[in-house]
C-alpha positions in Angstrom: 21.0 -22.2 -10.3 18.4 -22.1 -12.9 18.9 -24.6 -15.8 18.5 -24.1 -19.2 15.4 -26.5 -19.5 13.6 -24.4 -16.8 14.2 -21.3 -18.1 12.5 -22.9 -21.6 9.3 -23.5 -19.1 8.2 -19.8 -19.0 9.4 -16.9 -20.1 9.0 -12.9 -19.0 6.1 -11.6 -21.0 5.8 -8.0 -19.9 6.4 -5.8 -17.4 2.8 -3.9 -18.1 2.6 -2.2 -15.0 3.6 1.0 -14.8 2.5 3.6 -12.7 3.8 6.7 -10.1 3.2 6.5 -6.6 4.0 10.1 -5.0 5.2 9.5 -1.4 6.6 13.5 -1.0 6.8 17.1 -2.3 8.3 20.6 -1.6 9.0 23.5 -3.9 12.5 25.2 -4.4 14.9 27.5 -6.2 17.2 24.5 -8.4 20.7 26.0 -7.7 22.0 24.3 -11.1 19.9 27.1 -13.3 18.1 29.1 -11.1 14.5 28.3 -12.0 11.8 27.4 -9.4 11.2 23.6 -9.4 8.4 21.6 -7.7 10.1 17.7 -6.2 8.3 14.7 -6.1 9.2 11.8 -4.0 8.3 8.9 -6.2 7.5 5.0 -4.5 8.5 2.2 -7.0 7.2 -1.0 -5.6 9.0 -3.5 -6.4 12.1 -1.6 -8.1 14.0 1.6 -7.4 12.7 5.2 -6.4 13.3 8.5 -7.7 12.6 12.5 -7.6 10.6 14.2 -10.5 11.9 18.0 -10.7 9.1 20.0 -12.9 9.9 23.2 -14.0 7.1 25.8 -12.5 6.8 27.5 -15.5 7.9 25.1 -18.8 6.7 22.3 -17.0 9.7 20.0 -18.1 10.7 17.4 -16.2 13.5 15.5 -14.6 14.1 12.4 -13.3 16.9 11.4 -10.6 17.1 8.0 -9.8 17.6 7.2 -5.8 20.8 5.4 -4.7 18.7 2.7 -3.3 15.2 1.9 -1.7 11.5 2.3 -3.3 11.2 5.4 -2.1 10.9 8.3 0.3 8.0 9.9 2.4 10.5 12.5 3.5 12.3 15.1 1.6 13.9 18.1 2.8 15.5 21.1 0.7 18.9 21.9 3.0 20.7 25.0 0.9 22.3 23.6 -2.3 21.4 20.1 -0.6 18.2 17.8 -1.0 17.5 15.1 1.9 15.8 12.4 1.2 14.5 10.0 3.9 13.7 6.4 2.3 11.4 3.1 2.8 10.6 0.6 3.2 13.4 -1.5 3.3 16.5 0.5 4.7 15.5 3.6 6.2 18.3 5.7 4.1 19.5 9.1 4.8 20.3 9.8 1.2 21.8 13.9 0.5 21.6 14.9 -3.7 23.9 17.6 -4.6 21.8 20.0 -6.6 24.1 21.9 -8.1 26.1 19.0 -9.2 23.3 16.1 -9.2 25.5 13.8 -7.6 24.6 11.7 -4.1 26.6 11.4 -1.4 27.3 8.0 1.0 24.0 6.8 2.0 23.6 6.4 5.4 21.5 4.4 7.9 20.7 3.4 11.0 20.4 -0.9 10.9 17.6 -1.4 13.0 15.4 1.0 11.1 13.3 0.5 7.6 11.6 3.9 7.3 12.3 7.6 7.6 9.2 9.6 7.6 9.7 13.1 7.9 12.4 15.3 8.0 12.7 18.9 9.9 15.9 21.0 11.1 16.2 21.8 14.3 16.7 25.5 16.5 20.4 23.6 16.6 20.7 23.5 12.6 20.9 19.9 13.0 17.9 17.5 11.3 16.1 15.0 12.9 13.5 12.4 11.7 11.1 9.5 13.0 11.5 6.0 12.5 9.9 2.7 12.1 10.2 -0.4 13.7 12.3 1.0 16.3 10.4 4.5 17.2 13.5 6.4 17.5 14.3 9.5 16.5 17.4 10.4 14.3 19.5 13.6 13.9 21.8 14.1 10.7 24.4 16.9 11.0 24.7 17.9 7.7 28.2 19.5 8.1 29.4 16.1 9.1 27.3 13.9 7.2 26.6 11.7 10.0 23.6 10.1 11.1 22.9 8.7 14.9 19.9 7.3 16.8 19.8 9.8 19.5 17.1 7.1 21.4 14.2 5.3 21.7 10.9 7.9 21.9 8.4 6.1 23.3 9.4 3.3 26.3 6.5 1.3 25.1 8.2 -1.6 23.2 4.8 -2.3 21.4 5.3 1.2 20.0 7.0 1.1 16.4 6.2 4.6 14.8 8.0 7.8 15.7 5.5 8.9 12.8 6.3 12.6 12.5 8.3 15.0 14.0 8.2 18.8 14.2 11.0 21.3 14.4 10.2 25.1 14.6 10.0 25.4 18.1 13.4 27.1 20.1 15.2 23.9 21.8 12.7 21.4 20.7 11.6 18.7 18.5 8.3 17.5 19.1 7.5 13.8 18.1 4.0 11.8 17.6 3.9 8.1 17.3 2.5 5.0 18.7 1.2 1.9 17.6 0.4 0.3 20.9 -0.5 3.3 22.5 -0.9 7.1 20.7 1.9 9.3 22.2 3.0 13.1 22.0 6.5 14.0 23.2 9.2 16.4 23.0 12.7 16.4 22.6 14.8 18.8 24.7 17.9 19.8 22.5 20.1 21.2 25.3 19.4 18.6 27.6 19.1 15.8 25.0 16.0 14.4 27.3 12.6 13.6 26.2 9.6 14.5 28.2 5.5 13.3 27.5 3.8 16.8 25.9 0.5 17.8 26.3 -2.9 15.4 27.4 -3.6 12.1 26.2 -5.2 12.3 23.0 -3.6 15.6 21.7 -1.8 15.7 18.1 0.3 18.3 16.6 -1.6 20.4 14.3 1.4 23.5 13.6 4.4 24.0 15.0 5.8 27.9 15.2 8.9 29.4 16.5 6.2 31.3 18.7 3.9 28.9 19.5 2.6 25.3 19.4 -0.8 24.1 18.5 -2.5 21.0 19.4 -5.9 19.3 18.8 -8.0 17.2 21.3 -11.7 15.9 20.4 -11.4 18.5 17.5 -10.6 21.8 19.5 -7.4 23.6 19.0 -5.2 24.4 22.3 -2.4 26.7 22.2 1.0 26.8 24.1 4.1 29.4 23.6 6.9 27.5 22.1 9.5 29.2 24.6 8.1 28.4 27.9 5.7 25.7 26.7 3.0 26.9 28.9 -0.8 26.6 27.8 -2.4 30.0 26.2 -5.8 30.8 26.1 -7.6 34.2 25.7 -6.3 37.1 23.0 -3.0 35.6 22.3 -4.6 32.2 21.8 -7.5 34.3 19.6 -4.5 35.9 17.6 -2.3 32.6 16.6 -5.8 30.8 16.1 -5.8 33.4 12.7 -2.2 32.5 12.2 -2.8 29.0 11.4 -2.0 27.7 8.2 -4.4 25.6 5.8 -3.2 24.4 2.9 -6.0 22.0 1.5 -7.9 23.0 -1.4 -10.7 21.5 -3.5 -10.4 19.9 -6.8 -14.0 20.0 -8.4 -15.3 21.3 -5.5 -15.1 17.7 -4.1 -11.5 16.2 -3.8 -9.6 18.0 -0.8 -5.7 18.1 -2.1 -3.1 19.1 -0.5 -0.8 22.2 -1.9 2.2 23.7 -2.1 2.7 27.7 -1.9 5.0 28.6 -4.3 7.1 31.7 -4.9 4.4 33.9 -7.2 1.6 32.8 -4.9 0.8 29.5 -6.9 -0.5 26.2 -5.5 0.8 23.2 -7.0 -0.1 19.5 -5.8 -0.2 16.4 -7.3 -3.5 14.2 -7.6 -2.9 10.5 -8.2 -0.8 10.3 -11.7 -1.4 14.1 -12.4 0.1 17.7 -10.5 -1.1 20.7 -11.1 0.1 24.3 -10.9 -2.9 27.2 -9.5 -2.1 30.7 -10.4 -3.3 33.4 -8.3 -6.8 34.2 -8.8 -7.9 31.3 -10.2 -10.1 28.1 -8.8 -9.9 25.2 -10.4 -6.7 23.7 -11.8 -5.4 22.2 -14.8 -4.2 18.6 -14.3 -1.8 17.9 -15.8 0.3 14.3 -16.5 3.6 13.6 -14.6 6.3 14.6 -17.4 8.7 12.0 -17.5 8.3 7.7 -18.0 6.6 5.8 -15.0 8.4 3.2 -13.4 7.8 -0.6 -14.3 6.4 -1.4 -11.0 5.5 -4.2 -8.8 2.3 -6.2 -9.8 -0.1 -6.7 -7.0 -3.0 -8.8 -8.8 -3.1 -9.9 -12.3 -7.0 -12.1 -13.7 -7.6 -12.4 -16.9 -11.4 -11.5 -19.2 -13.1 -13.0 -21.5 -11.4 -11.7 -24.2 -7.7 -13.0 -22.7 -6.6 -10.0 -21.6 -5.5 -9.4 -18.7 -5.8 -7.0 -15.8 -3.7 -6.3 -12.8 -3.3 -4.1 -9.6 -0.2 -2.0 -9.1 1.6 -3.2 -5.6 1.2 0.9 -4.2 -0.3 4.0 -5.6 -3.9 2.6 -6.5 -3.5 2.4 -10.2 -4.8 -1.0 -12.6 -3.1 -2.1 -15.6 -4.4 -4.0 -18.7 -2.1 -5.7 -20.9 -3.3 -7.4 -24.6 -0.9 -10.7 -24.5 -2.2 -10.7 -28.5 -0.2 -7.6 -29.5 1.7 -6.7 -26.4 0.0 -3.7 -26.1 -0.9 -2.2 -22.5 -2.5 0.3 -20.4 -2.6 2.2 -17.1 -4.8 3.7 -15.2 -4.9 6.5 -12.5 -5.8 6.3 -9.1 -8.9 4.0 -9.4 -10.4 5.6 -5.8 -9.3 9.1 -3.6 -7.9 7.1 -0.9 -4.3 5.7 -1.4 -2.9 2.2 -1.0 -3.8 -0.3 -3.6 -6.3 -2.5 -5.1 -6.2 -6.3 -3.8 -9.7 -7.7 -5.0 -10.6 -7.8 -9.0 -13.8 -10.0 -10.3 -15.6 -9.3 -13.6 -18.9 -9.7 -13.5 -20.5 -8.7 -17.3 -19.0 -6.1 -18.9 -17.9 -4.5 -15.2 -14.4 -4.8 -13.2 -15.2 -4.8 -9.5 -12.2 -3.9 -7.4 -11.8 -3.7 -3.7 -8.7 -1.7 -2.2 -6.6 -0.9 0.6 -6.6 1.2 2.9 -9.9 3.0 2.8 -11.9 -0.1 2.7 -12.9 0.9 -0.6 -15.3 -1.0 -2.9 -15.0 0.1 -7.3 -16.7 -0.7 -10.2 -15.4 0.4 -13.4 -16.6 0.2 -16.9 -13.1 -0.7 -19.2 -15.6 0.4 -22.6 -16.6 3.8 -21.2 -14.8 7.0 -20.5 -12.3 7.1 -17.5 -13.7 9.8 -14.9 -12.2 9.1 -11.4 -12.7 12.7 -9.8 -16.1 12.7 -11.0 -16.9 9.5 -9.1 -18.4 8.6 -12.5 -15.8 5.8 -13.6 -14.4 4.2 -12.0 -17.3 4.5 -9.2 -16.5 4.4 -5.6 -19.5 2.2 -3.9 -19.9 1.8 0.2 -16.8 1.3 2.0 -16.6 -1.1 4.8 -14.0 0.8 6.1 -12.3 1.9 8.9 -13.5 -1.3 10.5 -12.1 -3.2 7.4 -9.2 -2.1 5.9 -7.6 -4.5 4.0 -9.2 -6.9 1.5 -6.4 -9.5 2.1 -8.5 -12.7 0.9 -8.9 -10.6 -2.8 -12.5 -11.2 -4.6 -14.7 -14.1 -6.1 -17.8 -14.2 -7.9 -20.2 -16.2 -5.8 -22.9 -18.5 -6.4 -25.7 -15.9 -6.2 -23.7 -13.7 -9.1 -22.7 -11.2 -5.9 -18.9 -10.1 -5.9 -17.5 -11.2 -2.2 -14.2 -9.8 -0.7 -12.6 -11.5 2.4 -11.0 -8.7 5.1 -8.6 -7.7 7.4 -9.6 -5.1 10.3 -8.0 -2.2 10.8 -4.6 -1.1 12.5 -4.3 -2.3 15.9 -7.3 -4.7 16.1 -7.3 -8.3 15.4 -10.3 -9.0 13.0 -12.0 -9.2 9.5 -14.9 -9.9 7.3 -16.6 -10.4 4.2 -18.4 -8.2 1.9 -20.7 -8.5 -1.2 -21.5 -6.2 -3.7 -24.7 -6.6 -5.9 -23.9 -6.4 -9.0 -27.2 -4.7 -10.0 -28.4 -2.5 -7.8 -24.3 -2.1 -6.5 -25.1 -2.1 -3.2 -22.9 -3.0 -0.5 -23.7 -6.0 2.5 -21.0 -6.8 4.8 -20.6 -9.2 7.6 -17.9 -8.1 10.7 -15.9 -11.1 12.2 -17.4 -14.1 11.0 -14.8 -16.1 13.1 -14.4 -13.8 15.7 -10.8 -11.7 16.0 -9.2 -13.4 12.9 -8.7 -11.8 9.6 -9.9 -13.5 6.2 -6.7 -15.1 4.7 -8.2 -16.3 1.5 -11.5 -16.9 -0.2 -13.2 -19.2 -2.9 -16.6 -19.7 -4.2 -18.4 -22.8 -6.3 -21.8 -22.9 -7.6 -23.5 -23.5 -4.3 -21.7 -21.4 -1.5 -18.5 -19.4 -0.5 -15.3 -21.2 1.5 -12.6 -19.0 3.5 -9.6 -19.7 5.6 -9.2 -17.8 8.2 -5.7 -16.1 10.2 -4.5 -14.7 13.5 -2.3 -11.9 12.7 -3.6 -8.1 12.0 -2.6 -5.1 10.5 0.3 -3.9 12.3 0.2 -6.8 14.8 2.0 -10.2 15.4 0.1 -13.4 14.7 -1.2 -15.0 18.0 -0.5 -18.2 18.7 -4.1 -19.7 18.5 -5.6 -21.9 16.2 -6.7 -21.0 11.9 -9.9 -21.9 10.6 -11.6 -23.3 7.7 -15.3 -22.1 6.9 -17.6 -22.9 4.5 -20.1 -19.5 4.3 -23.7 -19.9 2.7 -24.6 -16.9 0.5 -27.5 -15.9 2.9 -24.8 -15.1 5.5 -24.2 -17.5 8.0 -21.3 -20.3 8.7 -22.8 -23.7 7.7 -19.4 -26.0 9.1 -16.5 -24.5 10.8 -13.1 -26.7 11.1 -10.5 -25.8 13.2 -6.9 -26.4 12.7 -4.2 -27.9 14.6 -2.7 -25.0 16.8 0.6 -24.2 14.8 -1.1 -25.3 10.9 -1.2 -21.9 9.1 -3.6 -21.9 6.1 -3.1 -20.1 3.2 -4.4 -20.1 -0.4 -8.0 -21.5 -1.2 -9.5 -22.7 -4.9 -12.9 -24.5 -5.8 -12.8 -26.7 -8.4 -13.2 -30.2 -9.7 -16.6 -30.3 -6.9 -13.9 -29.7 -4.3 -11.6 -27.9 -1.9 -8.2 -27.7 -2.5 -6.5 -25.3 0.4 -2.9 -25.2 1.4 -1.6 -26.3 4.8 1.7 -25.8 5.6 3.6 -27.7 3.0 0.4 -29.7 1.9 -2.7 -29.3 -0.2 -5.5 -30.2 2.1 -8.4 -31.5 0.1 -11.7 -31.2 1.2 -15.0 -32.8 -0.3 -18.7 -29.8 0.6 -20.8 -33.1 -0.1 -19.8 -34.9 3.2 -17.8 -31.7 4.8 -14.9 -33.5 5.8 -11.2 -33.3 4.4 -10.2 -36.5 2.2 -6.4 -35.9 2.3 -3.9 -34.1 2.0 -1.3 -34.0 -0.6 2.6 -33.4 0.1 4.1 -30.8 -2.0 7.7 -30.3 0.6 7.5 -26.6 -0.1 4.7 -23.5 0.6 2.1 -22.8 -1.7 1.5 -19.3 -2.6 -1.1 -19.6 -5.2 -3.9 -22.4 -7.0 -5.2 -21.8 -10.0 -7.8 -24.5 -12.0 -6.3 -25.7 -15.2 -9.4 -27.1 -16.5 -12.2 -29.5 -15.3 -9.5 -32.1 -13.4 -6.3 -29.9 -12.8 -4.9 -27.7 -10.9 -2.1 -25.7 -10.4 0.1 -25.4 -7.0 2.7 -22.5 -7.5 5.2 -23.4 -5.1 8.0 -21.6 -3.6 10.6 -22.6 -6.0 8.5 -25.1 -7.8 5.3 -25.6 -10.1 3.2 -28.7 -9.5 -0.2 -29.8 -11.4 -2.1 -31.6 -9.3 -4.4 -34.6 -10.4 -8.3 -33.7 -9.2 -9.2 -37.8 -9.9 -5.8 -39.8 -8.4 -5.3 -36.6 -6.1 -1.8 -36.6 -6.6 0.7 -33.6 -7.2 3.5 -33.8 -10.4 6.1 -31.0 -10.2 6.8 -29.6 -13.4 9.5 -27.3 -13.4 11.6 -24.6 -11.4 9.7 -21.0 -11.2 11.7 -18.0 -10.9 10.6 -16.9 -7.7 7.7 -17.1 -4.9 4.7 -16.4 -7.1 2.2 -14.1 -5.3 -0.5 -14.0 -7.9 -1.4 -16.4 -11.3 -4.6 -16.1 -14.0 -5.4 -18.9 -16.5 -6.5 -16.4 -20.4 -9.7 -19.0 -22.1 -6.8 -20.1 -24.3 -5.2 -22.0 -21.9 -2.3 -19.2 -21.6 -0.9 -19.1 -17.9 0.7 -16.1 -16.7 1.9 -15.2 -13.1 4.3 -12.7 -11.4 6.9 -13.6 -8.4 6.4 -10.3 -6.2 8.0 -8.2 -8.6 8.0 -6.1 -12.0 7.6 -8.8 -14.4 4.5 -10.9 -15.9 5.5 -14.1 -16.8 3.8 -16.6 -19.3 4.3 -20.8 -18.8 5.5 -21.9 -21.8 4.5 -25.9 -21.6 1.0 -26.8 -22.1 -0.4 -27.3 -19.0 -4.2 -29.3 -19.5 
């Protein structure tokens, strides 16, 4: 339990973070008054979910708060009835009364953490994929009951039953994968599955009439009855039935849209949604109109001035928050592809970023006009994606004034690499498995040269059981000492200072002196480490799991301090000495005890 004289060692500052992250949309007729309504399936990272309804035409909104998980990538309209499949934590089968606005049980299957589509079936029934276990799940709405009707793909490396498609008569069809890229169909009658089409093919539309597929970007056609291929006329004639609904914002940004009853398009771009009329081409963006959700705070560094800056934990949104007045800011999507931004460095007057899960690098300008769909500011520079995805070691400013960012490869490949951005001429460099087939866990620069750790697991993959590693990386590119650690030893977080190395090992602080390139010691802390920070020219700061230590730089010895209220994910030190840190969740919280 926390004591009274912890508590007095920090307190919550803000929870500056605020931004929408939309997972899901549909249109419908809102049975409560009649009037056409466009749904949006909002993802609160690190809280509670919830549905926008915006009125087509007054453009008031309304927000319903889910019975439980972040949020949902699947929502279906069912009648009077609104189904909404949830992640990433339960998988919940959650059904809203619309004409009432009341939720009924939730349901779930255990094993299960994500719903992510929803479609009815020729049966009436309602089936949806899953992840981890790659099943496939039908809800009998009559009932209210949810089952796991089996296992899709007998692949046990498979996890994603990613989509599934109703339409056809008798069948769901059901793509998925992880280990290997599958494309089956459900037989309703027979309650069988069966592999569809060639390796390689993926649903494109789905059609009481007929199915389409693609393979190596050529459409192939098969009658949904007798699930036979069709080429010639018939193929020629659904080929013109296919639907297309992407549309250009700017003439640059492809959206996705949403017919609506009058022959509208509505969409939503980033923290704006827009309603087309007919006849006209480019649309009116408009704000979400209800409050944005505190949500979970991903990265948080400070400036020059003490203010501080932060990442949003999904929908690719920063924050800044003035600790001076409590005054803060967010922004909208910083980049056009989603997930969110790991890396932030200032270098000058500029906030470099790099993101998830485009491989995206960003400079923005905070005193300058905010122009993302423009590409003007924030600026999207040279990806290093889709080899590198994920910028999981976050950013430094190195010795040569460059902005580095350590990386994780892409889904299904074990991998990573760093990437530098000059800060001039904002060109992009970027070196591909330095250590070959393990990911950059975390990343550090002095004034000479650039230090990582390296790890063995992957996006979307277990971690192998081989051995970490512990580089130090010269700015012209090259590994000038490599250690490698005890098979088992899993390094984590990484800081320069006091002319040294401080990394954490396990439970310990391994310290390690460039001069001589060896480790000195290593300091016992009897917890994980999730963040360092430097305090000033001879101290540091070791957030522990439940505990904060400051750790001498001269007798190399670590001094717990007091109880934190959680597993702190990310920490930044303002120029007066202010500490302020966030524990995975909502909140921003300052350290009240002087710390140098």
């Amino acid at each position: 339990m926390e004591t009274r004289t912890e508590r007095a060692m920090y307190a919550e500052a803000a929870e500056p973070c605020r931004n929408f992250n939309i997972l899901g949309a549909v249109a419908l007729i809102d049975p409560k008054d009649g009037r056409e309504k466009l749904v949006l399936s909002n993802f609160a990272a690190g809280s509670v979910g919830n549905l926008i309804l915006i009125d087509t035409e007054t453009h008031e909104g309304e927000a319903i708060r889910l019975p439980g998980d972040s949020g949902a990538w699947a929502v279906l309209p069912l009648g009077d009835k609104l189904l909404i499949g949830t992640c990433p934590d339960y998988g919940y089968l959650h059904s809203l009364d619309l004409r009432t606005r009341e939720w009924a049980k939730p349901l779930r299957i255990e094993s299960e953490k994500y719903i992510w589509n929803l479609v009815v079936g020729s049966d009436g029934l309602v089936y949806g994929g899953t992840y981890p276990g790659c099943a496939l799940l039908r809800y009998d709405p009559a009932k209210h009951e949810l089952v796991d009707v089996g296992r899709v793909s007998a692949n046990p490396k498979d996890m994603y039953s990613r989509n599934v498609y109703g339409g056809a008569p008798g069948s769901i069809f059901i793509s998925g994968g992880m280990d290997t890229p599958f494309l089956r169909v459900w037989d309703i009658a027979s309650e069988t599955f069966a592999d569809f089409g060639s390796p390689g093919e993926t649903i494109r539309q789905v059609t009481e009439t007929f199915v389409c597929t693609t393979l190596d970007g050529e459409n192939r056609f098969y009658d949904a009855k007798t699930m036979q291929p069709v080429d010639g006329d018939l193929a020629e004639r659904w080929s013109g039935m296919l639907e297309s609904r992407e549309m250009k914002i700017g003439g640059r940004l492809s959206v996705r849209y949403i017919p609506l009853r009058d022959g509208s398009r509505a969409g939503v771009k980033g923290q704006d949604y827009f309603i087309l009329p007919p006849g006209e081409s480019e649309p009116n963006l408009r704000p979400i109109p209800t409050e944005a959700p505190a949500t979970r705070i991903h990265t948080v560094i400070s400036d020059r001035d003490g203010v501080l800056w932060g990442s949003s934990g999904f929908g690719q949104t920063i924050f800044r928050y003035d600790p001076k007045d409590g005054s803060y800011w967010n922004s909208g999507a910083v980049c056009n592809a989603g997930g969110e931004v790991y890396g932030m460095a200032f270098a000058g007057d500029e906030l470099f970023m790099a993101a998830y899960a485009g491989g995206d690098h960003i400079v923005y300008r905070p005193g300058e006009p905010w122009d993302q769909y423009g590409n003007v500011n924030p600026r999207t520079l040279r990806p290093v994606g889709p080899e590198l995805i994920r910028p999981h070691a976050k950013s430094v400013v190195g010795p040569d004034g460059g902005v580095w960012t350590g990386w994780m490869a892409k889904y299904g490949v074990y991998g990573g690499g760093l990437s530098r951005i000059d800060i001039g001429t904002k060109e992009v460099t970027s070196w591909y498995d330095p250590v070959p087939g393990q990911e950059i866990g975390g990343l550090t620069a002095d004034d000479k040269r650039l230090y990582f750790t390296t790890g063995t697991g992957g996006n979307g993959l277990k971690a192998r059981d081989e051995p970490c590693h512990f580089a130090m990386w010269e700015t012209e590119g090259r590994i000038s000492f490599l250690h490698r650690f005890e098979r088992g030893e899993r390094p984590g977080a990484v800081l320069a200072a006091a002319g040294l190395v401080w990394l954490r090992v396990g439970k310990e602080i391994a310290v390690f002196e460039p001069e001589t390139a060896s480790f000195l010691r290593r300091i016992p802390l009897g917890e994980g480490c999730g963040c360092l920070l430097a305090l000033g020219p001879d101290r540091i700061a070791a957030f522990g799991e439940k505990t904060l230590f400051a750790i001498d730089a001269n007798r190399m010895t670590a001094e717990p301090l007091g109880g934190l209220p959680g597993h702190v994910s990310t920490a930044a030190r303002t120029p007066d000495g202010s500490v302020y840190f966030n524990c995975y969740g909502t909140k921003l919280y300052k350290w009240n005890v002087a710390l140098e």
